[in-house]
C-alpha positions as CSV (number, residue, x, y, z in Angstrom):
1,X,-150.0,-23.4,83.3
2,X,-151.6,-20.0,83.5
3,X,-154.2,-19.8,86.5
4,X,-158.1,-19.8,84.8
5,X,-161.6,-19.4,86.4
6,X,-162.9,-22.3,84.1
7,X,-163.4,-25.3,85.7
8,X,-163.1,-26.4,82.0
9,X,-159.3,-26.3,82.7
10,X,-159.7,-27.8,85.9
11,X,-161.2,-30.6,85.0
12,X,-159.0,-31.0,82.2
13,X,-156.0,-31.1,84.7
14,X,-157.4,-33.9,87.1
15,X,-158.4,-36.2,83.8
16,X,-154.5,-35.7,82.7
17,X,-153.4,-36.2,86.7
18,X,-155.5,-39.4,86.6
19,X,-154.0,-41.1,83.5
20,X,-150.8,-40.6,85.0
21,X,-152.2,-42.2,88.3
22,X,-153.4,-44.6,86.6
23,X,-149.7,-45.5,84.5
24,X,-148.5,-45.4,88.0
25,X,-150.6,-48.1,89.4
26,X,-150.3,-50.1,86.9
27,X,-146.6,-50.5,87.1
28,X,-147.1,-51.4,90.9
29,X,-145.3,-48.2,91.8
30,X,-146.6,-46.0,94.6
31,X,-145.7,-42.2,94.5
32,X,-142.9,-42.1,96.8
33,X,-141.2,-45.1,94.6
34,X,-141.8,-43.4,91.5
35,X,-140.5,-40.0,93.3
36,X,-137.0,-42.0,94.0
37,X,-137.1,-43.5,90.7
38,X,-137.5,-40.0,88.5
39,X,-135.3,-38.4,90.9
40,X,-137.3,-35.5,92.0
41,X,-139.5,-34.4,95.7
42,X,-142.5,-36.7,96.1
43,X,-144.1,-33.4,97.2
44,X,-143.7,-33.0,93.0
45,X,-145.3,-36.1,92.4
46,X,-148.5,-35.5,94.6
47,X,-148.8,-32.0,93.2
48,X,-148.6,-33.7,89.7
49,X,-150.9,-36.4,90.8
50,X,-153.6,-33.7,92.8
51,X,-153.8,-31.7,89.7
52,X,-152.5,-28.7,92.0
53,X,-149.3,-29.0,88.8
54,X,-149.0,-29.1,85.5
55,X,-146.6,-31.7,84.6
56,X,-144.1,-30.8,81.7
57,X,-143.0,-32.7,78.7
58,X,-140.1,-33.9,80.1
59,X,-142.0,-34.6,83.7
60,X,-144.6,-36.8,81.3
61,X,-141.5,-39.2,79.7
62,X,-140.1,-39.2,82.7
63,X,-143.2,-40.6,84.8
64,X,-143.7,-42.9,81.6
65,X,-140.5,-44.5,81.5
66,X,-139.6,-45.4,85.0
67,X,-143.1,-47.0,84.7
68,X,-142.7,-49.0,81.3
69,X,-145.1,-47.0,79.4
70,X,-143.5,-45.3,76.8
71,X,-145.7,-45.9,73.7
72,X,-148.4,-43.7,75.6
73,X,-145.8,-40.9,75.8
74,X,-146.9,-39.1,72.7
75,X,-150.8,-38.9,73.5
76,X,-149.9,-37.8,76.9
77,X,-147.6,-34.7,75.7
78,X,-150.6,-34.2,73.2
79,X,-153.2,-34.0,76.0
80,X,-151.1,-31.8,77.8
81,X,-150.5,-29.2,75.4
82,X,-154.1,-29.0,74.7
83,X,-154.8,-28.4,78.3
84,X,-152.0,-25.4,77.9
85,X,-154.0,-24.4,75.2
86,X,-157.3,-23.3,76.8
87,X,-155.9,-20.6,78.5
88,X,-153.7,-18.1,76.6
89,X,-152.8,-14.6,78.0
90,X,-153.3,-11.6,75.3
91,X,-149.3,-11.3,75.9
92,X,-148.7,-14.9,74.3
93,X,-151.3,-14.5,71.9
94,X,-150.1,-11.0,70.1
95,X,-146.6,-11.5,71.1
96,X,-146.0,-11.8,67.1
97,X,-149.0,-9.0,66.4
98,X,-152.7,-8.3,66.3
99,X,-152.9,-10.0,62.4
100,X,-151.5,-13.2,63.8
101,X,-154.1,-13.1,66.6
102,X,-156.9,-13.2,64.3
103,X,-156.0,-15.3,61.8
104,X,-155.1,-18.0,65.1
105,X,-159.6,-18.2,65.0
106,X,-160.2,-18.0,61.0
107,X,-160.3,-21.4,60.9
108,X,-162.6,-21.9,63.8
109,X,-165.0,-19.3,61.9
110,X,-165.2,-21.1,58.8
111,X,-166.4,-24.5,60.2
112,X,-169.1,-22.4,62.7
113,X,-172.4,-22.7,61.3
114,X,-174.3,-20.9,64.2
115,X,-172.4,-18.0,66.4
116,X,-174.3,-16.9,69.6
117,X,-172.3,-13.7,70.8
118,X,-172.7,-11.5,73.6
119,X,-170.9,-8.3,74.1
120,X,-170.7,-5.5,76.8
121,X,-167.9,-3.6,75.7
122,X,-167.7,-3.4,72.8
123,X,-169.3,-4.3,69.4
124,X,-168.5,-7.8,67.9
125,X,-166.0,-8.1,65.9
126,X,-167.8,-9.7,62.7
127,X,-169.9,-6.5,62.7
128,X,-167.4,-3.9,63.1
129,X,-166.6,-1.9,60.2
130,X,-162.8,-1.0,59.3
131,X,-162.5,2.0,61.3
132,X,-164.6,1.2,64.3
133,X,-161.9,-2.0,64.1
134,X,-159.0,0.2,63.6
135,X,-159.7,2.4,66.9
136,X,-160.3,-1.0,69.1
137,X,-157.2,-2.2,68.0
138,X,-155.5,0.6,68.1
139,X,-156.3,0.9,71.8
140,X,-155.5,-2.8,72.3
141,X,-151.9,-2.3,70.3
142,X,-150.9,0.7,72.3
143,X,-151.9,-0.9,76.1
144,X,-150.3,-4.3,75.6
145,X,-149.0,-5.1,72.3
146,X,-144.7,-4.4,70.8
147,X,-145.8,-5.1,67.4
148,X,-148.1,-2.2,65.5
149,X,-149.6,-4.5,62.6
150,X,-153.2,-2.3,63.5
151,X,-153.4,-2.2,59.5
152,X,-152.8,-5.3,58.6
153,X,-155.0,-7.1,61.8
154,X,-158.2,-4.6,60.0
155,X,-157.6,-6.0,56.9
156,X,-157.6,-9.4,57.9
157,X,-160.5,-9.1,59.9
158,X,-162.6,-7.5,57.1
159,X,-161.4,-10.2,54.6
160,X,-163.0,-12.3,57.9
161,X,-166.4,-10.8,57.6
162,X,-166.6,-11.2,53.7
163,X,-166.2,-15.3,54.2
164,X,-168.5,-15.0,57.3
165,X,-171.6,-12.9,55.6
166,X,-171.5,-15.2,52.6
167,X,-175.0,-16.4,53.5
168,X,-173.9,-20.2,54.9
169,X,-173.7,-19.0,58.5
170,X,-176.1,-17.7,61.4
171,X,-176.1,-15.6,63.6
172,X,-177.2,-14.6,67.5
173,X,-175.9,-11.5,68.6
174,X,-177.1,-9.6,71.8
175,X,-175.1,-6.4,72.4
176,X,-175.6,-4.3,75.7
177,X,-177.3,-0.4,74.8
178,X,-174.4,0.9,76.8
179,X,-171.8,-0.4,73.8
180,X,-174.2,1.9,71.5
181,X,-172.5,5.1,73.8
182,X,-169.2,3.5,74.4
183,X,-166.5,5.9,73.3
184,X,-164.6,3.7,71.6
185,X,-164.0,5.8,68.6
186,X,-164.9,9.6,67.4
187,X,-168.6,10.5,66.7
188,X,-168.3,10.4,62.5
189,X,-166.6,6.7,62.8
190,X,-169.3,5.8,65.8
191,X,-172.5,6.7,63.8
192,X,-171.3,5.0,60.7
193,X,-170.7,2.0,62.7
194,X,-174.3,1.9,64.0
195,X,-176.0,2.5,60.8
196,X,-173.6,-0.8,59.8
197,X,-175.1,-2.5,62.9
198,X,-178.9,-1.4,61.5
199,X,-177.9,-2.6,58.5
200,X,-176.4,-5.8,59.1
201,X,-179.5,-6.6,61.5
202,X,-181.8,-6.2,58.9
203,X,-179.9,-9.5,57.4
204,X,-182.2,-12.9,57.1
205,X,-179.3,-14.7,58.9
206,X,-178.9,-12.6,61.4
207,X,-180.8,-12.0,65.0
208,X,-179.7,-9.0,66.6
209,X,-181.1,-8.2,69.7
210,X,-180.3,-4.8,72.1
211,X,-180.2,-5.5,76.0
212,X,-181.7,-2.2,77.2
213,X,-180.0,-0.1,80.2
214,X,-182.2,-0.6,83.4
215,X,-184.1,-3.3,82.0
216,X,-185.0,-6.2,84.5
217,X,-183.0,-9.4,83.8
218,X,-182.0,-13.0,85.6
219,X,-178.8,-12.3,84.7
220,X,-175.6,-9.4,85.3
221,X,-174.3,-8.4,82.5
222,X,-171.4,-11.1,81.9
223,X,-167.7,-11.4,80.7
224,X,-168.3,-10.8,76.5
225,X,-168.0,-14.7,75.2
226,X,-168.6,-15.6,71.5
227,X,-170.5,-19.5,71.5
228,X,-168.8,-21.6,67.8
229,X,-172.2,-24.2,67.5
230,X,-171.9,-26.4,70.3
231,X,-168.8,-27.0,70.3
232,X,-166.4,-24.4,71.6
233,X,-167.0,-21.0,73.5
234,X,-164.7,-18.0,74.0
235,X,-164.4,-16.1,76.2
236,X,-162.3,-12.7,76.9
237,X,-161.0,-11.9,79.7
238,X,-159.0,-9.0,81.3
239,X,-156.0,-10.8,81.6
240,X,-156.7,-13.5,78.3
241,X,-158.4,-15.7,75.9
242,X,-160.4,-18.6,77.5
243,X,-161.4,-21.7,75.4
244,X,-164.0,-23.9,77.1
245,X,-165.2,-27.2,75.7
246,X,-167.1,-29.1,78.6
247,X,-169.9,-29.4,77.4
248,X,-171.9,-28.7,80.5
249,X,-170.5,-25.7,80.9
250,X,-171.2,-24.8,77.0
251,X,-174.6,-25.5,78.2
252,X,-174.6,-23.0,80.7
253,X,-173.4,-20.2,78.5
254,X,-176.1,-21.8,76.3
255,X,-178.4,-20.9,79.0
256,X,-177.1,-17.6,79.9
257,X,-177.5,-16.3,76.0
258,X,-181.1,-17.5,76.0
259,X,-182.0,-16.1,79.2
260,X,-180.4,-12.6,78.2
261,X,-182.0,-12.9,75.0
262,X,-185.1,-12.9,76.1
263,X,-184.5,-9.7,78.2
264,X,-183.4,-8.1,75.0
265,X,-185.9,-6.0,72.5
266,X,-185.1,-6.9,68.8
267,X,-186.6,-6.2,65.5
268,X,-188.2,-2.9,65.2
269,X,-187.2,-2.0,68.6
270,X,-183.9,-2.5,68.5
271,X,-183.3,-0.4,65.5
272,X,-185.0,2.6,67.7
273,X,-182.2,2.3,70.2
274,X,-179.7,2.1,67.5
275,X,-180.9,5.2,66.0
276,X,-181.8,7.2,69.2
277,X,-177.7,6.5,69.8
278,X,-177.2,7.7,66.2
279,X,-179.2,11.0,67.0
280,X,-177.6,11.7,70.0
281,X,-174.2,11.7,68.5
282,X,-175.7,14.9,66.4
């Protein structure tokens, strides 16, 4: 399993190392018997059972075999795999292509009534228009990705936004003023994109607020994570795609949205910092 900062996958880890504990003692077996049995190290086995391993699939029939527990072979693979999946590097993820990346979510968008996003890099992807999308993933395709699908990954993720803005979802977004100045794209593409931002702002269902530069806050400016209701948050990282679903710690991003919200100016105000950018691209 890929290394992650979330203790989401942590904890995910120790509750799979425990049912296998569990299967263990159960069957009267201590580690170093089951060790013999399954013909491996018991060094493997107290990894496995410390969490400080990932078991594989045939690691899990093993364990459950020598211990008489077959029928609970299937839910353990199952658990398993969706431990591997909170955690996906961008290489795994785009291996077949930018399109496949973002139709892996448009499921997950459709069942979100309320999104909370927060972004310091760039804008959010539900409010980027095609071109502004084209030159992010055309960045993104030339630093890590074989496949050039940039075309068809825009189109997908506009044909995204028209589901999305439909009026049956909600949205918080708070975007950092720097991502206003981030040359991410030429001037002509930038402005456009901000008078999209005013104008999607302006929306009943949406609440965009701008975090201005030197304002005073509770909070650094943080990794960009997009909250699905309060179920799911994701979060992108250098190196991948986190997916955390403890809920305390989807409280806690819960938190950190709030408290950076109310550090940011919205309304009226915002739309001045959106067009001061707008001016200053000439």
């Amino acid at each position: 399993m890929s290394a992650s900062p979330s203790s989401s996958v942590v904890e995910a880890r120790k509750a799979l190392a425990h049912r296998l504990i569990d299967i263990r003692k159960d069957a009267g077996l201590t580690g170093g018997e089951l060790s013999l049995r399954c013909g491996w190290n018991a060094a493997k086995t107290s990894r496995i059972q410390s969490a400080k391993k990932a078991p594989s699939e045939s690691d899990i029939r093993a364990w459950c075999r020598v211990c008489g527990a077959e029928e609970q072979i299937p839910d353990l693979i199952a658990a398993a795999r969706a431990v591997e999946s909170m955690y996906t590097e961008w290489r795994q993820m785009e291996r077949n292509g930018l399109r496949a990346a973002q139709e892996s979510v448009a499921g997950l968008y459709e069942r979100t009534g309320l999104f909370r996003v927060y972004s310091s890099r760039v804008l959010p992807g539900m409010v980027q228009t095609a071109a502004y999308t084209a030159a992010v993933l055309r960045s993104i395709q030339r630093e890590r990705v074989a496949v050039d699908d940039v075309d068809e990954a825009v189109q997908a993720r506009m044909e995204r936004q028209d589901a999305l803005f439909s009026g049956r979802h909600r949205f918080g977004l708070l975007v950092e003023e720097y991502v206003l100045r981030a040359a991410v794209c030429d001037r002509r593409v930038m402005a456009a994109q901000l008078d999209h931002l005013i104008a999607i702002g302006s929306k009943p269902f949406v609440s965009l607020g701008i975090i201005p530069i030197g304002v005073g806050r509770a909070h650094l400016p943080a990794e960009d994570f997009y909250m699905f209701d309060e179920v799911e948050v994701a979060v992108e990282l250098t190196s991948g795609y986190l997916r955390i679903t403890q809920p305390r710690e989807i409280a806690a991003y819960a938190r950190a949205f709030t408290d950076m919200a109310n550090t940011a100016v919205h309304g009226a105000q915002a739309r001045t910092l959106i067009q001061a950018a707008i001016n200053e691209l000439g």
